[in-house]
OpenMM code with the backbone's topology and positions (N, CA, C; nanometers):
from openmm import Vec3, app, unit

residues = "UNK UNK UNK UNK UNK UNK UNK UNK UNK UNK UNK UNK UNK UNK UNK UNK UNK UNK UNK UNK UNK UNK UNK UNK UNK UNK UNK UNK UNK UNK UNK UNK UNK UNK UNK UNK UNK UNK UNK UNK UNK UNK UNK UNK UNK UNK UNK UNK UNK UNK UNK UNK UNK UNK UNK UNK UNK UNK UNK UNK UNK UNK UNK UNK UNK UNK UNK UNK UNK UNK UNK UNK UNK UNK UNK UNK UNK".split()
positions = [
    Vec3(0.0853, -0.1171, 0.0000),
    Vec3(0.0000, 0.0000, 0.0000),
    Vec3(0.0895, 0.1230, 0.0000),
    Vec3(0.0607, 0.2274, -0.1037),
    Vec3(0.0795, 0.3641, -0.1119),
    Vec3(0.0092, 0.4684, -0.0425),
    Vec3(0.0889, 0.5667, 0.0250),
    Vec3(-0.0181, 0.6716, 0.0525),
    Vec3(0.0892, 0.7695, 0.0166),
    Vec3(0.0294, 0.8878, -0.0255),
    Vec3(0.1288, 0.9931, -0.0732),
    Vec3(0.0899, 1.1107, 0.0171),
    Vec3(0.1298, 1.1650, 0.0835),
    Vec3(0.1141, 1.2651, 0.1596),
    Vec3(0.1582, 1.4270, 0.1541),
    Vec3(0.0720, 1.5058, 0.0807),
    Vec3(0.1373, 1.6387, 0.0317),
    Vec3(0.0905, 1.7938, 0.1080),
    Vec3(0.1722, 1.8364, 0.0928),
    Vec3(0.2044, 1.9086, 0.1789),
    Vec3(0.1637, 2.1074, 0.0954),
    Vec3(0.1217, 2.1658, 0.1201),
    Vec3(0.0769, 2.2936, 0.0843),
    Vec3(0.1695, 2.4089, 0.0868),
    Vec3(0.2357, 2.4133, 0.1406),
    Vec3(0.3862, 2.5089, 0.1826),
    Vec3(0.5261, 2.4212, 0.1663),
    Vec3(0.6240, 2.4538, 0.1207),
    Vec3(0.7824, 2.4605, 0.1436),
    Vec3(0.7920, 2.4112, 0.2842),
    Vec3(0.7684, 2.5245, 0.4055),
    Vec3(0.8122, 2.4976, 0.4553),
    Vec3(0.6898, 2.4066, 0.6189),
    Vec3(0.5606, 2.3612, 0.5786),
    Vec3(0.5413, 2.2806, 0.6201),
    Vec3(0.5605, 2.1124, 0.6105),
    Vec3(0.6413, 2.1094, 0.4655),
    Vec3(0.6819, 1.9968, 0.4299),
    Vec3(0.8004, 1.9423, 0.4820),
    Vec3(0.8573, 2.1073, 0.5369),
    Vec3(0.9946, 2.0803, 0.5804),
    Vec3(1.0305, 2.0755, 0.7094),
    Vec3(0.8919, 2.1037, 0.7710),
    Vec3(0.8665, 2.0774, 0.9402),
    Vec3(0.8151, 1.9236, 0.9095),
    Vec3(0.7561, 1.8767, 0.8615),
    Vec3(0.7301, 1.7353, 0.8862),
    Vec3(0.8386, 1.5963, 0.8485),
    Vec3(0.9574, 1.6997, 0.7241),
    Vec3(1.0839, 1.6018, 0.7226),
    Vec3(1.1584, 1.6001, 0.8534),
    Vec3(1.2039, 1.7241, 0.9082),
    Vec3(1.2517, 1.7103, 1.0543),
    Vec3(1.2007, 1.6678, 1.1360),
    Vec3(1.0533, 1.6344, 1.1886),
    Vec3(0.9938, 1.5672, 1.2759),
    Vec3(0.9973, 1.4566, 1.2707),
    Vec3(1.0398, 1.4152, 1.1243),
    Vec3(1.0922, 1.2419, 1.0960),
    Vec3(1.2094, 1.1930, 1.0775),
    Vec3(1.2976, 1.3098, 1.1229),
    Vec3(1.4490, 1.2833, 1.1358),
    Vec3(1.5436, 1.3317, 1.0045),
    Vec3(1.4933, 1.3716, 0.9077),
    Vec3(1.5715, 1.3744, 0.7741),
    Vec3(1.6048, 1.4705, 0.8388),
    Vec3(1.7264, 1.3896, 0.7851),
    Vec3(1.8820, 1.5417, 0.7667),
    Vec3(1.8546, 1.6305, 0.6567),
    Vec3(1.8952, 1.7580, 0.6606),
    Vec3(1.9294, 1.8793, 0.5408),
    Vec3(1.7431, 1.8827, 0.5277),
    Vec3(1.6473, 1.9083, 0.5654),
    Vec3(1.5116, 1.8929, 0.5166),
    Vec3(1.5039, 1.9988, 0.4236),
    Vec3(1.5507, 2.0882, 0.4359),
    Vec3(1.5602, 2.2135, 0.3597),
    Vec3(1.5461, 2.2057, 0.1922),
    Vec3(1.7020, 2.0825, 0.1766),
    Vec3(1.7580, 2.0143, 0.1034),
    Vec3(1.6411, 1.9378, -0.0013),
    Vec3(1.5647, 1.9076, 0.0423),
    Vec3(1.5049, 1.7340, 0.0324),
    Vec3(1.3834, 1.8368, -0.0585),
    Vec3(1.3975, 1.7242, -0.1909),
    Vec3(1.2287, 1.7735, -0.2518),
    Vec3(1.1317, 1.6743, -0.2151),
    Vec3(1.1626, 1.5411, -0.1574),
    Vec3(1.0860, 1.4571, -0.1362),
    Vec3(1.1327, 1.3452, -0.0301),
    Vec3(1.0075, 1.2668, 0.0016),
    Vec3(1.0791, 1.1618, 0.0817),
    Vec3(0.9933, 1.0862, 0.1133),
    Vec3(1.0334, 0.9173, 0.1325),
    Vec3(0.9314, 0.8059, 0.1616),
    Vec3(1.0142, 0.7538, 0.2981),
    Vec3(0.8547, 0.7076, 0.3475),
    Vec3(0.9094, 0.6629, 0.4738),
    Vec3(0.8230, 0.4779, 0.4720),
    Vec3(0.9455, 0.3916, 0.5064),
    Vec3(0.8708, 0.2403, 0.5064),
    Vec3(0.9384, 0.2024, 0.6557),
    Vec3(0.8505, 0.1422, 0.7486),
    Vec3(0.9028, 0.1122, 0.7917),
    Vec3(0.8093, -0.0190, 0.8525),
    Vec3(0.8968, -0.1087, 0.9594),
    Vec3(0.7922, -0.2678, 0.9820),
    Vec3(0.6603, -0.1814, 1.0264),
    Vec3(0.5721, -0.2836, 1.0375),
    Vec3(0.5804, -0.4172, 0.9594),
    Vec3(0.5858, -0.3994, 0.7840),
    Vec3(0.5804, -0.2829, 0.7284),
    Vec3(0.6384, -0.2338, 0.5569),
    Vec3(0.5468, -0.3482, 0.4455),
    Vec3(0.3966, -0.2687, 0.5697),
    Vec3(0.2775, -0.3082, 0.4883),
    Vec3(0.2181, -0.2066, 0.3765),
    Vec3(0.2490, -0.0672, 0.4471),
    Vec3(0.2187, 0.0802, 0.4077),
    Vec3(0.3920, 0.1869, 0.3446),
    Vec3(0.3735, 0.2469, 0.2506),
    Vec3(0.4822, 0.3242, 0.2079),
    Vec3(0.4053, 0.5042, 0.2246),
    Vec3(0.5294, 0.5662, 0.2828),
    Vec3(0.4481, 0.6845, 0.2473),
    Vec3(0.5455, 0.7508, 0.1918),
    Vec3(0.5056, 0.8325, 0.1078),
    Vec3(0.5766, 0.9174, 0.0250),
    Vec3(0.5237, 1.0695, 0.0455),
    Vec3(0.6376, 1.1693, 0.0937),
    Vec3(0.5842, 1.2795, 0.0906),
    Vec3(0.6760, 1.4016, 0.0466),
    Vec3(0.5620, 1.4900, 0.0345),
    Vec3(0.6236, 1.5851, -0.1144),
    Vec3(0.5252, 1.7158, -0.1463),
    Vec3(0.5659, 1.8175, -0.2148),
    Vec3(0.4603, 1.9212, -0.1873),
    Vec3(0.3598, 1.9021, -0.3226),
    Vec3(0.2264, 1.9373, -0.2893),
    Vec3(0.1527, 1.9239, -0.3434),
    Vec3(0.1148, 1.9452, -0.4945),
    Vec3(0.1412, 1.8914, -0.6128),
    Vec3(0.1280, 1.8842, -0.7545),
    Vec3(0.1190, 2.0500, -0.8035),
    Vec3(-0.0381, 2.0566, -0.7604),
    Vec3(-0.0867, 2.1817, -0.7655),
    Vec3(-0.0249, 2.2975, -0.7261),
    Vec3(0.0834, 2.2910, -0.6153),
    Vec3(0.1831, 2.4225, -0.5889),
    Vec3(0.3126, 2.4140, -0.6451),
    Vec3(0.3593, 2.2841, -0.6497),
    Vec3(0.4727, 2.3231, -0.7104),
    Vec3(0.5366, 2.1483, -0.7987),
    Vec3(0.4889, 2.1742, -0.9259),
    Vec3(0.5044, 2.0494, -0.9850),
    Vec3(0.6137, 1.9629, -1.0642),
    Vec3(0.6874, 1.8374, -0.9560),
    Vec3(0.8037, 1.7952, -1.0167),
    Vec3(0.7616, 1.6774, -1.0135),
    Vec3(0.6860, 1.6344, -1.1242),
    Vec3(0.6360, 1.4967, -1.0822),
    Vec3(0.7356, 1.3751, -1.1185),
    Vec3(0.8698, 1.3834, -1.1540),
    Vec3(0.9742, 1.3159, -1.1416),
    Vec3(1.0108, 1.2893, -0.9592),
    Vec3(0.9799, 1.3283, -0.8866),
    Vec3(1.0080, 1.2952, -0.7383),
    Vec3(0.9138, 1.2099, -0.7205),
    Vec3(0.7949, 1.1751, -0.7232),
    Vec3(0.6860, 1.0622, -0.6901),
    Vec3(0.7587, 0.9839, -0.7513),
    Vec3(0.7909, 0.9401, -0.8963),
    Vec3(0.8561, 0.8381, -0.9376),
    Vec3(1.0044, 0.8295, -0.8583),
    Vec3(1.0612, 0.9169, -0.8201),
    Vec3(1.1897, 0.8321, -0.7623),
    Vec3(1.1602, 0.7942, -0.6032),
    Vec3(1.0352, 0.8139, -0.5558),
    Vec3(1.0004, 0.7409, -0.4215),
    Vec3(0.9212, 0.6609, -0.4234),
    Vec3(0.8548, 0.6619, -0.5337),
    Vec3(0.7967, 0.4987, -0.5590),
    Vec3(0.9060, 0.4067, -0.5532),
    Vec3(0.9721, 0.4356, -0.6052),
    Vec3(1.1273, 0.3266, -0.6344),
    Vec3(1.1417, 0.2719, -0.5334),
    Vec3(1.1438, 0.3668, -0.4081),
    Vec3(1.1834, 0.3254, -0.2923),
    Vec3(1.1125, 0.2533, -0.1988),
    Vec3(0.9731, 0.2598, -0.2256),
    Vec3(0.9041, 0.2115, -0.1577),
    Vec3(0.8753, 0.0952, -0.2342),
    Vec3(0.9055, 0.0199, -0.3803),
    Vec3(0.8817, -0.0709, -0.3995),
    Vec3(1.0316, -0.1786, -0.4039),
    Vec3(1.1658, -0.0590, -0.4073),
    Vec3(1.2586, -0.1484, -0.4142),
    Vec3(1.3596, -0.1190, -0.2218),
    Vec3(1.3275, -0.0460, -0.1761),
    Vec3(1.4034, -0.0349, -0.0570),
    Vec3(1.4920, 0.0767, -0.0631),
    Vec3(1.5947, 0.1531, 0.0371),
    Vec3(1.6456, 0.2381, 0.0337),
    Vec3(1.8071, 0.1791, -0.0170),
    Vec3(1.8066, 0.3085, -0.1056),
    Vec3(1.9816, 0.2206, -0.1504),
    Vec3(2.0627, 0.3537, -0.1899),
    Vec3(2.0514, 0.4688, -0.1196),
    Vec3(2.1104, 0.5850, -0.1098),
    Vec3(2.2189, 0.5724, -0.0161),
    Vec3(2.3554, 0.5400, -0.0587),
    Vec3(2.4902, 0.4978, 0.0217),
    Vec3(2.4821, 0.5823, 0.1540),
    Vec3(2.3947, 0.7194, 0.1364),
    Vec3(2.4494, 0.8233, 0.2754),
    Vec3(2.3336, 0.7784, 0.3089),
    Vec3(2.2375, 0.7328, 0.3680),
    Vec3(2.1113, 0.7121, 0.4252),
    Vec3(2.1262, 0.6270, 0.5378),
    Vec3(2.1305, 0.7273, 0.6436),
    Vec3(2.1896, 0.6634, 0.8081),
    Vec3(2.1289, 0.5373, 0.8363),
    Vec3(1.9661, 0.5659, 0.8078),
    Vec3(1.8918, 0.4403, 0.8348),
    Vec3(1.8616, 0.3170, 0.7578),
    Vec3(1.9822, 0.2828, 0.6603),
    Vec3(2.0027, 0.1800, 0.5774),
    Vec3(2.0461, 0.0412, 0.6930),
    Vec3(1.9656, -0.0515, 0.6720),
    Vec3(2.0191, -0.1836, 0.7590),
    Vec3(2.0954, -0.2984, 0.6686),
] * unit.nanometer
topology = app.Topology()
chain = topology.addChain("A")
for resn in residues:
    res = topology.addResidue(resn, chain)
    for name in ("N", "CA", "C"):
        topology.addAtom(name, app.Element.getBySymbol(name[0]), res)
């Protein structure tokens, strides 16, 4: 299961990457979060309608269907 979760502002997207630990949130146009039991993927990102890069949904689908494989990604097991 997908849920995509978007966000209306810059920088409420970027209060909810820091509340989930991402480093540089500032940085970040997007981000998925899987974690156990990694029944549910969420992907989040600002909303189509404000600011549209719809190349970021496709590179966090990736992730949520293939796993995280970003060498700097602290929370790689």
């Amino acid at each position: 299961k997908v849920v995509v979760r978007t966000y209306k502002t810059r920088e409420e997207f970027i209060a909810s990457a820091e509340a989930k630990g991402i480093e540089n949130a500032d940085q970040v146009a997007a981000f998925s979060v899987l974690r156990p039991p990694f029944d549910t993927c969420y992907i989040h990102m600002i909303d189509p309608a404000v600011e549209y890069e719809p190349e970021f949904i496709g590179h966090e689908f990736a992730h949520c269907l293939y796993g995280q494989w970003h060498t700097d990604n602290k929370s790689r097991g």
